[in-house]
N, C-alpha and C positions, 0 to 999 in steps of 0.2 A: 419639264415639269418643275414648278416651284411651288415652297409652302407659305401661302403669305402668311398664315397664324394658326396657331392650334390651343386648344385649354383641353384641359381634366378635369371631369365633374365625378367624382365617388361615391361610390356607397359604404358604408361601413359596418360590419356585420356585425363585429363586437360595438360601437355604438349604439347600433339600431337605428340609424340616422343618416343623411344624406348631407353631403360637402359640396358646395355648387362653388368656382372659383371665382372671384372675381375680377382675374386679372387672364390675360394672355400671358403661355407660353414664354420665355424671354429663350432664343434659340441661341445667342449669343453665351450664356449660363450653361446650357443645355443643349451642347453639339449634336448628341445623338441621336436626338428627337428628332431633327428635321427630314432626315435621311432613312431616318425609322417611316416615317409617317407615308413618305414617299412611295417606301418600299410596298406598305401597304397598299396604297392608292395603287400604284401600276398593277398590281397583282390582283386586286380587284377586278379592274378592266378584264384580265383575260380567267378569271379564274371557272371553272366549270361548278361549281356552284354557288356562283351569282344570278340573281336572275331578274330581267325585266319587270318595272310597274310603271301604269301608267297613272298619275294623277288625274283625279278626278276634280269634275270644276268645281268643290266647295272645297279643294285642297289649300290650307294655309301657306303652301310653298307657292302657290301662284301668283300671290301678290309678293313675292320673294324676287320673281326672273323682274333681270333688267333694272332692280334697284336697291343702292346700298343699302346694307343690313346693319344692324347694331349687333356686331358676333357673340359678345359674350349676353347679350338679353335673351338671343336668340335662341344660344346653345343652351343658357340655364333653363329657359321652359321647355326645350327638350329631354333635359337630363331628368326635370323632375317630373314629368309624364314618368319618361322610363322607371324611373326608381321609384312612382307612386304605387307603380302596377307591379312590383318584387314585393314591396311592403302590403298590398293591397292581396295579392296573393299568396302573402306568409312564403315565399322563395327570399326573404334575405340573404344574400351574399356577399360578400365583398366584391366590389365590382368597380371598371371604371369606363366611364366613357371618355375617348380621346375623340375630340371636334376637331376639325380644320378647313382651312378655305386653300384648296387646291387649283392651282392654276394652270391650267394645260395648254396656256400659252393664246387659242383660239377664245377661251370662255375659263370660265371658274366654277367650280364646283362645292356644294360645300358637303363633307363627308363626316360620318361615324363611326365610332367603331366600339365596340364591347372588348374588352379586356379584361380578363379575370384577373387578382391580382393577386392569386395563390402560384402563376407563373414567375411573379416575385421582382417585374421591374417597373411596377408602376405600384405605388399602395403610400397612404395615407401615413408621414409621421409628427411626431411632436418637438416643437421648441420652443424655444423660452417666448415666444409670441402666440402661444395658445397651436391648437389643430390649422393645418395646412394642406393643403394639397404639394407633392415631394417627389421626384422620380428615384427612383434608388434602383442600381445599377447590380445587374447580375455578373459581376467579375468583370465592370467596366466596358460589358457589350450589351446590346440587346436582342438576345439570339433567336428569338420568336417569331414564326412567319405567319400568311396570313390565314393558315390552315389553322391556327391559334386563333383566331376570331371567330365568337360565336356568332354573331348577331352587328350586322352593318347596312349604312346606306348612303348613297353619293348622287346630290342632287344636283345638273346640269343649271346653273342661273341663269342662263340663256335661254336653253330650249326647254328644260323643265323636265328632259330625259331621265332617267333614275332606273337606279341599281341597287339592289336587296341582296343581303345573304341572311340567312333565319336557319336557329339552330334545330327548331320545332315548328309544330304546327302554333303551339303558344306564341310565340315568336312572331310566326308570321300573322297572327291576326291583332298582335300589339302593334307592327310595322303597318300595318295597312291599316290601323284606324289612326296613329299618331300620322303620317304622311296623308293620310284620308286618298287613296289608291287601290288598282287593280294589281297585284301581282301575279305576270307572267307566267306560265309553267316552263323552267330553262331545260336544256336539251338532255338533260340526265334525268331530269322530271317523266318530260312527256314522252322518254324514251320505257321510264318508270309506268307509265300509263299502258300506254300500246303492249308490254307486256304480261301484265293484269288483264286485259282486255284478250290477250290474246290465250291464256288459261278460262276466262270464259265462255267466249266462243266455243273452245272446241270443250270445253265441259258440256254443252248443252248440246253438241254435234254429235258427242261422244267418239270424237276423233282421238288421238293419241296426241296427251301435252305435251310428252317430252318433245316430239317429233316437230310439233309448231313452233315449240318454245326457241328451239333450236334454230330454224327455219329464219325468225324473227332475228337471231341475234348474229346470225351468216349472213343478210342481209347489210346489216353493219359493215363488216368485215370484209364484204365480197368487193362493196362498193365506194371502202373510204380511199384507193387509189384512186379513183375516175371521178369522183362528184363530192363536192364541197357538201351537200346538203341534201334533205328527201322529207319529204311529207310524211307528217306522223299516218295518215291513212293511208299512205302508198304502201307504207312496208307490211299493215292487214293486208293488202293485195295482193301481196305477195306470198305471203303468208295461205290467205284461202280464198284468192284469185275472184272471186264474186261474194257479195254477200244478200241474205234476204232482208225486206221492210225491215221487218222486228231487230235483225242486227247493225241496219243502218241505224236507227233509231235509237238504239243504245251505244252505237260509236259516239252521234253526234252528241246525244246527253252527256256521255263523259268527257267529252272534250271541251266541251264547255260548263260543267262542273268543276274542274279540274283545270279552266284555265288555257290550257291546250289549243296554242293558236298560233304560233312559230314554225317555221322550217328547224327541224332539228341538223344541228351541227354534226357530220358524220366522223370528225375527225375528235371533235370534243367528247361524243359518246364512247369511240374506240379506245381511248385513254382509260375510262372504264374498267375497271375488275368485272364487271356485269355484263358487257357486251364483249368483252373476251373470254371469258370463262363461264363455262357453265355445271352445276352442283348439283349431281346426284345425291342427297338421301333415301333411304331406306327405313322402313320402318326397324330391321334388325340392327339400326346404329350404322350402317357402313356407307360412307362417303366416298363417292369418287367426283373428280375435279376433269375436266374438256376444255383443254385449250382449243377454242374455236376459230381462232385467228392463225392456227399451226393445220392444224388436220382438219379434212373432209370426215367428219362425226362420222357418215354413213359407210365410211368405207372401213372403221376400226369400232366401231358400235352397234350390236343388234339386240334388243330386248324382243322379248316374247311373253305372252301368258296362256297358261295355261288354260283349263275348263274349269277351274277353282280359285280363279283370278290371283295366283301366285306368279308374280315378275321373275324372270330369269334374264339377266345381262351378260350378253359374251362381247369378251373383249378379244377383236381380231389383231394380228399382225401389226403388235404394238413396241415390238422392241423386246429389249432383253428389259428384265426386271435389275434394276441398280441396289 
């Protein structure tokens, strides 16, 4: 992976104003950057909350694949969409966008990324040549990964493939009207989904939640030695093995509400706090925590209620208390 060029486009909050640069990066000046940028890019690729879009054909990226780009024309009308819609929605921040054209050797891609510049190594200073755009260096490293990026995207010049992260729902519908795109629901999403769905169902079955909740997220856990992947509708089948019209009906709406149209990644989701653990509250304040990828819930878990719908939890043959 190489980075053939990158710029900084800023916002600036104590201005009120937008810094579009007019130059490229110079990497030679600025060692850190290329290897930073880098860093970025590859973790992207694998990161569990990135997630697929696809371009639609009135997408202005498609007249992009398969032919050179003018980088810095391109990137300043993107930075100033972006920074019209902070200023346009009174969210001024200080803010920067890092561009670049990543090469991966097979194809090129050209990538985004939001940096906030209260992180403190990218931000806007002054010299004796008027406002600039400046990298300035947090004790000579850049120690910020890409868990630190709100809001990104990396568009395949070839195939036109593309990858989103979004910090919000705001986010994501700035990403999808500036790319003019569908965004994917990624495996933490629709695994997000089939969850929800699956507190419905049995709300109207008036089955017991915790019991399916559970159910849905052993599921997970049982199966990410043996299978890469599973249908977001397989793991309701598993869950409550048949469903009627009226519940197929509302699987299929929300999954195509919602986007919900991938094999979810079984090994991406178990990385997860949410399909390993699962959280008891109570209305009296008290919280208990289920490692579901440790124990069989039903062999160290039994609730019960009463004729007064008062919950009782027993915890069996759990160990000594530490």
């Amino acid at each position: 992976m190489n980075i053939d060029k990158g710029v900084i486009h800023s916002l600036d909050r104590d201005l009120q104003s937008m810094i579009l640069s007019e130059k490229p990066l110079n990497f030679n000046t600025s060692k850190d950057v290329e290897p930073f940028i880098a860093k970025l890019a590859k973790a992207f690729q694998s990161s569990p909350t990135a997630s697929k879009a696809k371009l639609n054909l009135g997408s202005p990226f498609l007249s992009l694949i398969g032919t050179p780009i003018n980088f810095i024309e391109e990137t300043q009308k993107l930075a100033k969409q972006w920074f019209d819609h902070h200023i346009a929605t009174m969210t001024v921040e200080s803010s920067n966008l890092l561009f670049a054209m990543v090469d991966m050797g097979d194809f090129v891609s050209l990538a985004m990324f939001e940096v906030l510049s209260k992180n403190g190594y990218i931000k806007i200073t002054q010299n004796e040549h008027g406002l600039e755009n400046a990298l300035v260096h947090n004790q000579a490293i850049l120690p910020e990964t890409f868990a630190s990026v709100k809001n990104a995207f990396m568009v395949n010049l070839t195939t036109g493939e593309t990858l989103v992260k979004f910090h919000d729902i705001r986010y994501r519908e700035l990403l999808e009207t500036i790319l003019d795109c569908e965004i994917i629901a990624n495996s933490k999403t629709s695994f997000q989904v089939v969850d929800t769905l699956v507190g419905t169902i049995s709300e109207v079955r008036e089955d017991s939640h915790f019991e399916n909740i559970v159910k849905a997220k052993q599921v997970i856990t049982d199966n990410v030695d043996f299978f890469d992947e599973i249908e977001p509708k397989q793991i309701l089948k598993e869950v409550f093995d048949t469903f009627s019209e009226e519940e197929e009906r509302l699987i299929d709406t929300t999954f195509e509400q919602e986007h919900v149209q991938d094999m979810i990644n079984l090994k991406m989701v178990n990385r997860t706090q949410a399909a390993k653990k699962h959280r008891i509250v109570t209305e009296s304040g008290i919280e208990i925590i289920l490692p579901l990828d440790i124990l069989d819930i039903s062999d160290v878990v039994n609730i019960s209620t009463d004729i007064n719908g008062q919950v009782s939890i027993e915890l069996k043959d759990i160990g000594k208390i530490l």
